[in-house]
C-alpha positions in Angstrom: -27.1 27.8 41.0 -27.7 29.3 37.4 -27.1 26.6 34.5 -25.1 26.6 31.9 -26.7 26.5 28.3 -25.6 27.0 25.2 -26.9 29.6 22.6 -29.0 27.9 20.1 -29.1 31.2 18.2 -28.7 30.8 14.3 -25.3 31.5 12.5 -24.3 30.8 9.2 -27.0 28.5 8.8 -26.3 26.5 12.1 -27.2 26.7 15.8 -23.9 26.5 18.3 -25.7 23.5 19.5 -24.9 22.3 15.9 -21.9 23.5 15.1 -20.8 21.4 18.7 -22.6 18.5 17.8 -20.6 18.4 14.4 -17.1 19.4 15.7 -17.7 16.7 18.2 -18.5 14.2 15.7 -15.6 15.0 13.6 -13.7 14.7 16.4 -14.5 11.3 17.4 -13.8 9.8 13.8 -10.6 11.2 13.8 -9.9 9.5 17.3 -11.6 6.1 15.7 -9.3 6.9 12.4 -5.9 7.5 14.3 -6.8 4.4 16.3 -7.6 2.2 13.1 -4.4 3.5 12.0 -2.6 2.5 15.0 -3.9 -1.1 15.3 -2.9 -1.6 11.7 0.8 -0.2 12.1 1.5 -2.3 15.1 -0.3 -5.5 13.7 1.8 -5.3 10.4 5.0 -5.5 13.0 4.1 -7.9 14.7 2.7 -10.2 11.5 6.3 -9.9 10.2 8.0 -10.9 14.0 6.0 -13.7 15.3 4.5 -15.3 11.5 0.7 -16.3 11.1 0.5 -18.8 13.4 1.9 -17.2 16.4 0.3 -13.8 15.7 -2.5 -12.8 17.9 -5.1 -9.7 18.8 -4.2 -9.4 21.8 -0.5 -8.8 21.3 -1.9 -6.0 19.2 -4.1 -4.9 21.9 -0.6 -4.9 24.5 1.8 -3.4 21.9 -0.9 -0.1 21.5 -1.6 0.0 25.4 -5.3 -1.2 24.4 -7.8 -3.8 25.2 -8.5 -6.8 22.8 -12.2 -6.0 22.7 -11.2 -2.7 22.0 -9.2 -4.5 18.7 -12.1 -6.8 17.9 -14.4 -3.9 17.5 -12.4 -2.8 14.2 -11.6 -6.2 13.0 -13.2 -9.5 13.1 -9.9 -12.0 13.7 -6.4 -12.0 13.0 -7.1 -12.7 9.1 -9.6 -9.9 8.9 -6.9 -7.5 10.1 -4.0 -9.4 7.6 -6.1 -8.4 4.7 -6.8 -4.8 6.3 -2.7 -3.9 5.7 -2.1 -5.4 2.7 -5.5 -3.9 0.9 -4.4 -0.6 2.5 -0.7 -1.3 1.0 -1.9 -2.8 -2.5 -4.7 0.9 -2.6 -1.8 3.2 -2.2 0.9 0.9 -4.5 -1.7 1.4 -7.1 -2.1 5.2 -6.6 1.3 5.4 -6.5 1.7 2.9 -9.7 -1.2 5.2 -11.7 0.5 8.7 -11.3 3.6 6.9 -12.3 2.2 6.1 -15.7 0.6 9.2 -16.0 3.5 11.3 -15.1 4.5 10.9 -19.0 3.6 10.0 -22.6 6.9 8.4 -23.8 6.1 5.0 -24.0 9.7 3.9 -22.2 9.8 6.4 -19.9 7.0 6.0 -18.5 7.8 2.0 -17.8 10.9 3.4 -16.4 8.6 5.3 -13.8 7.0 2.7 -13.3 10.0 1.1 -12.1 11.1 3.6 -10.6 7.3 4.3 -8.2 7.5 0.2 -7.5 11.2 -0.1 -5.7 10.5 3.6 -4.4 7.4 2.2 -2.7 8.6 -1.0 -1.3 11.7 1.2 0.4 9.3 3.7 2.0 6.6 0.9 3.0 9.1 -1.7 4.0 6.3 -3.8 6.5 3.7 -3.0 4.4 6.3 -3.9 1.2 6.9 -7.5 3.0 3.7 -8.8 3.8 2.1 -7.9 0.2 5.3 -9.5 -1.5 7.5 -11.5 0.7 5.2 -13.2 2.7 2.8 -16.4 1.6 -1.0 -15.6 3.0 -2.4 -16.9 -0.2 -5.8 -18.4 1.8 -6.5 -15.4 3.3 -6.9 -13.6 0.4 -9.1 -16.1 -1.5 -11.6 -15.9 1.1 -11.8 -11.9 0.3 -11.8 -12.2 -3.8 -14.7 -9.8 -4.2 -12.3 -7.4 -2.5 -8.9 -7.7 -4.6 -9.0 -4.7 -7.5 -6.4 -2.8 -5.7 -4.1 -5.6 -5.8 -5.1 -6.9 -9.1 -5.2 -3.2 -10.6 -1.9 -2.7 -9.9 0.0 -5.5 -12.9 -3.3 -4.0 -15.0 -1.1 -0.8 -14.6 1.6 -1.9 -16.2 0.6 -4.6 -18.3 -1.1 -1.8 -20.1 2.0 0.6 -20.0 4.3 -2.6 -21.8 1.0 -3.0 -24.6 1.1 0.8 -24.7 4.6 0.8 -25.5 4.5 -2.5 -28.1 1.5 -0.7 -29.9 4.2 2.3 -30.1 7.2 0.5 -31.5 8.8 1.5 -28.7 9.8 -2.5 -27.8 9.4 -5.9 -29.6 6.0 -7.0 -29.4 5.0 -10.2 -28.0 2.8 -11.9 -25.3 2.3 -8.5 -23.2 1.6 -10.7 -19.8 5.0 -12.3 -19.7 6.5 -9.4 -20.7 5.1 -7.4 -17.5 6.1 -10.3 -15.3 9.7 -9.8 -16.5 9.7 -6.6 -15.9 7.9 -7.1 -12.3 10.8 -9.6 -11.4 13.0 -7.0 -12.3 11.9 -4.5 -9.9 10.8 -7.4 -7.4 14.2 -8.7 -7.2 15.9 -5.2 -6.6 13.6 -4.4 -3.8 13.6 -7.2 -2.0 17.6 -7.6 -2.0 17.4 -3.9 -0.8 14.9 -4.7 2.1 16.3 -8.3 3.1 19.9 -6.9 3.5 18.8 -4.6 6.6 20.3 -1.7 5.1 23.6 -2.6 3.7 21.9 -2.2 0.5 21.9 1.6 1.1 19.6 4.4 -0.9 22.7 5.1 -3.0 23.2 1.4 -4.2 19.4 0.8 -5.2 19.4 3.9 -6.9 22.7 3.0 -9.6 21.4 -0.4 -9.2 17.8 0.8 -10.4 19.5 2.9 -12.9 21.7 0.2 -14.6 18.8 -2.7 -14.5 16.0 0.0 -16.6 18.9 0.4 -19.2 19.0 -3.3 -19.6 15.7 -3.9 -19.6 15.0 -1.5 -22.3 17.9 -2.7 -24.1 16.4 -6.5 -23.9 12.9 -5.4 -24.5 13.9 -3.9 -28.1 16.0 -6.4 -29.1 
């Protein structure tokens, strides 16, 4: 019987051979990326259902249709995978945070966008929202400091839009940390009222909520 080979002619700079070989490999860490991916989505459900303690890989590993060895070839333990989802949340709150401030040069407009990027965030991220913020895994974190820019990045962002906007006149200056937490409680608060009342607290409401608390908070900060 004749076998099958495959053209290792040149084209374009690369055998077929190659060209397989590659498409093959890009293959496979897509598969390893949508799986990552996977593990993550479910384990953030599950961190928020069953709490810390009663948390475990291999309900991860049963939720995705897995095995736990499987799960402990991407992460380590249960607090390796904790700080996985909230890095990943705090990477993309930052993103989302930075093109905020950038998105204008008017000093309260763009802290206004800021507010507006934060609730807008927690609302579309709701697990990933609840176990950055609402949830206490304090130790698990200090055992990763080396690691934390994304999460500490994000008050840099606005702690620098509120000096950017006392440099400008634009509100009374003072002591620019407190300030930005005020502001962060602000948005905190509205958030987390929308998220804990399981959707009573509709799109609508957060919005003319949103809308009412930036003018008072602007109105406060100049006074």
């Amino acid at each position: 019987m004749a076998s099958t080979r495959v053209k290792t002619t040149k084209t374009g700079g690369a055998t077929q051979a190659e060209r397989l070989q590659a498409s093959s490999l890009q293959r496979r860490e897509q598969q390893k990326e949508n799986l990552r991916g996977a593990i993550l989505a479910a384990a953030g459900e599950l961190f928020l259902e069953q709490g810390y303690e009663a948390f475990s890989m291999r309900q991860v590993a049963e939720r995705i249709g897995y095995s736990a060895t499987t799960i402990y070839r991407y992460y380590e333990d249960k607090d390796d995978l904790l700080f996985a989802i909230v890095h990943e949340g705090f990477t993309e709150f930052q993103r989302e945070l930075v093109a905020a401030a950038e998105s204008t040069a008017d000093p309260i407009e763009r802290m206004v966008a800021l507010g507006a990027a934060y609730v807008r965030f927690g609302m579309q991220n709701p697990v990933h929202y609840r176990l950055m913020f609402m949830q206490r895994f304090d130790f698990v974190f200090d055992q990763r400091k080396d690691e934390q820019q994304p999460m500490v990045g994000s008050f840099d962002v606005l702690q620098k839009a509120v000096a950017s906007a006392m440099d400008a006149g634009a509100i009374e200056r003072g002591d620019v940390e407190r300030h930005s937490q005020v502001v962060w409680a602000l948005v905190h608060g509205i958030t987390s009222l929308a998220l804990a009342n399981g959707g009573r607290f509709g799109p609508d409401d957060v919005d003319r909520t949103m809308e009412i608390a930036m003018k008072m908070m602007v109105r406060g900060l100049r006074a």
